[in-house]
C-alpha positions as CSV (number, residue, x, y, z in Angstrom):
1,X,-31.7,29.7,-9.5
2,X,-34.4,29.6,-6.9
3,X,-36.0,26.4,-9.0
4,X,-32.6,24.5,-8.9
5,X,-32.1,25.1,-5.2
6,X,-35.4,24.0,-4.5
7,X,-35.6,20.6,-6.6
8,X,-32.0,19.9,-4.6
9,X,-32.9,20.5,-1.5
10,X,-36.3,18.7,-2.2
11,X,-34.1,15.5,-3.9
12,X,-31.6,15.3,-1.0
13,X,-34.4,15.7,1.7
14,X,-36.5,12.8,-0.9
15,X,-33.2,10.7,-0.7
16,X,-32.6,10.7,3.0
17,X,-35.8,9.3,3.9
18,X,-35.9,6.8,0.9
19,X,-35.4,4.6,4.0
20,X,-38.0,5.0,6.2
21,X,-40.4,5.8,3.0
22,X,-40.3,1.8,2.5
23,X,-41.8,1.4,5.6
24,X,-45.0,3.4,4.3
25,X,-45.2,1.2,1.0
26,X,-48.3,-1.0,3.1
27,X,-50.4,2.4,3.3
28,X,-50.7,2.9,-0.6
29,X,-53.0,1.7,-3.6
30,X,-51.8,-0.8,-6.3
31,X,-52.7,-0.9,-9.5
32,X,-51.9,-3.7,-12.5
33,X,-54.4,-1.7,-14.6
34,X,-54.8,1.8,-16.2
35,X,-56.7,4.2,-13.7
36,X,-57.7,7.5,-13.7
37,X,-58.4,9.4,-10.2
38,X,-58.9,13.1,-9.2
39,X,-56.5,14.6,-7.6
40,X,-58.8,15.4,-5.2
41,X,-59.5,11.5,-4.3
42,X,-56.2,11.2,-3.6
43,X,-55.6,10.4,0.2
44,X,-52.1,11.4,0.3
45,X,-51.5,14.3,-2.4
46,X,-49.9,16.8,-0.3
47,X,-49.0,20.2,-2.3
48,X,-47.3,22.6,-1.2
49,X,-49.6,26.5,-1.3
50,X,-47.6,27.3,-4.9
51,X,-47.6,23.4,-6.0
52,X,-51.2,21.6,-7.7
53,X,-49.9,18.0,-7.1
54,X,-47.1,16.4,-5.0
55,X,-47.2,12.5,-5.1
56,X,-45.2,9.7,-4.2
57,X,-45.4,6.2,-5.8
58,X,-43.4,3.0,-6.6
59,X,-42.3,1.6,-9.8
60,X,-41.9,-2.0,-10.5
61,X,-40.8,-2.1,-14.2
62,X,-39.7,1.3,-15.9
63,X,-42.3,2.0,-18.6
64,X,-45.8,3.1,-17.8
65,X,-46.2,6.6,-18.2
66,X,-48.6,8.7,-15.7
67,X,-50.4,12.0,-17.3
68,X,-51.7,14.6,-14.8
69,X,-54.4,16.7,-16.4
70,X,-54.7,20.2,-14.8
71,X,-56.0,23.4,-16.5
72,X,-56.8,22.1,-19.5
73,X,-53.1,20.5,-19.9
74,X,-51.8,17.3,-20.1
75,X,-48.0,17.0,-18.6
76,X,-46.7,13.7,-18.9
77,X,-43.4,11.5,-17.1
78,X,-42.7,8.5,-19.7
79,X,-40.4,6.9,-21.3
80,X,-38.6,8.6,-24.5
81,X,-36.9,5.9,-27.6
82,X,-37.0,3.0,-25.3
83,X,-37.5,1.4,-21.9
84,X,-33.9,2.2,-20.8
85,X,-35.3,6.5,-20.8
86,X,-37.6,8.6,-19.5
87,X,-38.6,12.0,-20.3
88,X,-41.0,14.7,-19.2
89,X,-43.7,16.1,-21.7
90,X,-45.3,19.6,-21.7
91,X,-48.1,17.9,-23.7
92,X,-49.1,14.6,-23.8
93,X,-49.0,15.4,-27.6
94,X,-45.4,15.6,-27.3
95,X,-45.3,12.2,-25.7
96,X,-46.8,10.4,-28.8
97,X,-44.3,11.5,-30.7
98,X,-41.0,11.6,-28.0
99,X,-40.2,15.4,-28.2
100,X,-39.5,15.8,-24.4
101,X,-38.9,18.9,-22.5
102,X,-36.2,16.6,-20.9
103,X,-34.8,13.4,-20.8
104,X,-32.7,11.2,-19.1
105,X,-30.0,8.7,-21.1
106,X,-29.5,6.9,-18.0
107,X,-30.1,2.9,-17.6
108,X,-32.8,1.4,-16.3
109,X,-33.2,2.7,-13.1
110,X,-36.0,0.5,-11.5
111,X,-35.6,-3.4,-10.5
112,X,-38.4,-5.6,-12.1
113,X,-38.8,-8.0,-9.5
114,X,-39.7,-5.7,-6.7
115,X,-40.9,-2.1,-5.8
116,X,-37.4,-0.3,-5.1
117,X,-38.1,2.6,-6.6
118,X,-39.5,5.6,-5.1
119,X,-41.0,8.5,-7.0
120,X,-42.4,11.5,-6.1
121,X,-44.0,13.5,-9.2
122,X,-44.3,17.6,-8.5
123,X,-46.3,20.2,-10.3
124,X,-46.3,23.5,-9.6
125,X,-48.7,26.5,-10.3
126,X,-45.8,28.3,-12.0
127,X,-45.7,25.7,-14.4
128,X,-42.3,23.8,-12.8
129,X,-42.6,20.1,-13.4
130,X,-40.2,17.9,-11.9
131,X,-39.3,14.2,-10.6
132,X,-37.5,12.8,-8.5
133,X,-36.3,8.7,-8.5
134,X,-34.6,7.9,-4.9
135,X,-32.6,4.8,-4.8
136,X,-29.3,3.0,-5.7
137,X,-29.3,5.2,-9.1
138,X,-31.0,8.8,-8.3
139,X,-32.4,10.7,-10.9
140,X,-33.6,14.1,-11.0
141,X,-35.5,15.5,-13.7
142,X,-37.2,19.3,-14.1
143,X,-39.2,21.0,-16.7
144,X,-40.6,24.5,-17.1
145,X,-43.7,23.6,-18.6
146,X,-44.5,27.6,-19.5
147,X,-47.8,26.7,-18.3
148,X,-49.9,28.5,-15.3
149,X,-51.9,26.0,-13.2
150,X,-54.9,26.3,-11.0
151,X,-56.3,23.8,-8.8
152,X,-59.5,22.4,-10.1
153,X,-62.3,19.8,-8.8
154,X,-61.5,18.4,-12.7
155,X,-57.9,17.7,-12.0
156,X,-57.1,13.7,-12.5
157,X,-54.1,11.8,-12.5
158,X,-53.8,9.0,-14.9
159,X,-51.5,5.9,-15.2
160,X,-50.9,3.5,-18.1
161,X,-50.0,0.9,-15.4
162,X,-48.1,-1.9,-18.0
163,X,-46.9,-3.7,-15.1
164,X,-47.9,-3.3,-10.8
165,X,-47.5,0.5,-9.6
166,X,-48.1,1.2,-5.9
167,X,-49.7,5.1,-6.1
168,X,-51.4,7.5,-3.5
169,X,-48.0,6.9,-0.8
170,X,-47.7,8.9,2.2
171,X,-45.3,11.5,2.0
């Protein structure tokens, strides 16, 4: 119960300053190309004490995936079947072959022809990984990873960038 009251507070709170986030969108890095980065590199990763990541980026088009490698795991935010859904993976295993923790049967939720489409990607210690889409269609998605995570200088993030991605946002 605490879990759920904290992902809603933390999507309302996410949702209310979708606004003024836009206004940040000059201070991040863009990408057209797959990266990898520590998490450590990351200018604007701001955790929480019982969180390993907390990031916000921008979505153009609704299918590159972005793996963040932590403790020896690989959780995953992707699509699942097609374009039009995304899922969370424990494993990036479970990604190659779409068996989500969760998934969304929602439509597209991201416009292709601009970056309207705010995400910020948690991971927590305890294994709680969640995400949260602000905009005209929100989207909330958690998964209890049943993973423990500590915070390593090996931690990376990496994004199959298919299309322009705007990563490392303020918060």
């Amino acid at each position: 119960m605490y879990n759920l009251k904290k992902i809603l507070f933390f999507a309302i709170f996410s949702i209310a300053f979708s606004q003024i986030s836009a206004n940040c969108v000059s201070q991040c890095k863009q990408t057209k190309e797959n990266i990898s980065v520590k998490v450590a590199n990351l200018k604007y990763n701001s955790p929480r004490n019982d969180e390993i990541v907390r990031l916000k980026l921008f979505y153009k088009e609704f299918y590159s995936p972005l793996v963040i490698r932590s403790s020896g795991k690989n959780v995953t935010f992707g699509t699942y079947q097609t374009a039009k859904k995304w899922g969370l993976y424990k494993r990036f295993e479970d990604y190659n072959v779409d068996s989500p923790c969760t998934f969304t049967d929602s439509s597209p939720v991201f416009n292709e022809k601009s970056f309207l489409k705010e995400v910020t990607i948690v991971l927590e210690k305890s294994g709680l990984f969640f995400v949260v889409i602000s905009g005209d269609e929100d989207l909330i998605m958690s998964c209890n990873t049943g993973f423990e995570f500590w915070a390593s200088a090996d931690d990376n993030i990496h994004i199959a960038a298919y299309s322009p991605i705007l990563y490392d946002c303020p918060i």
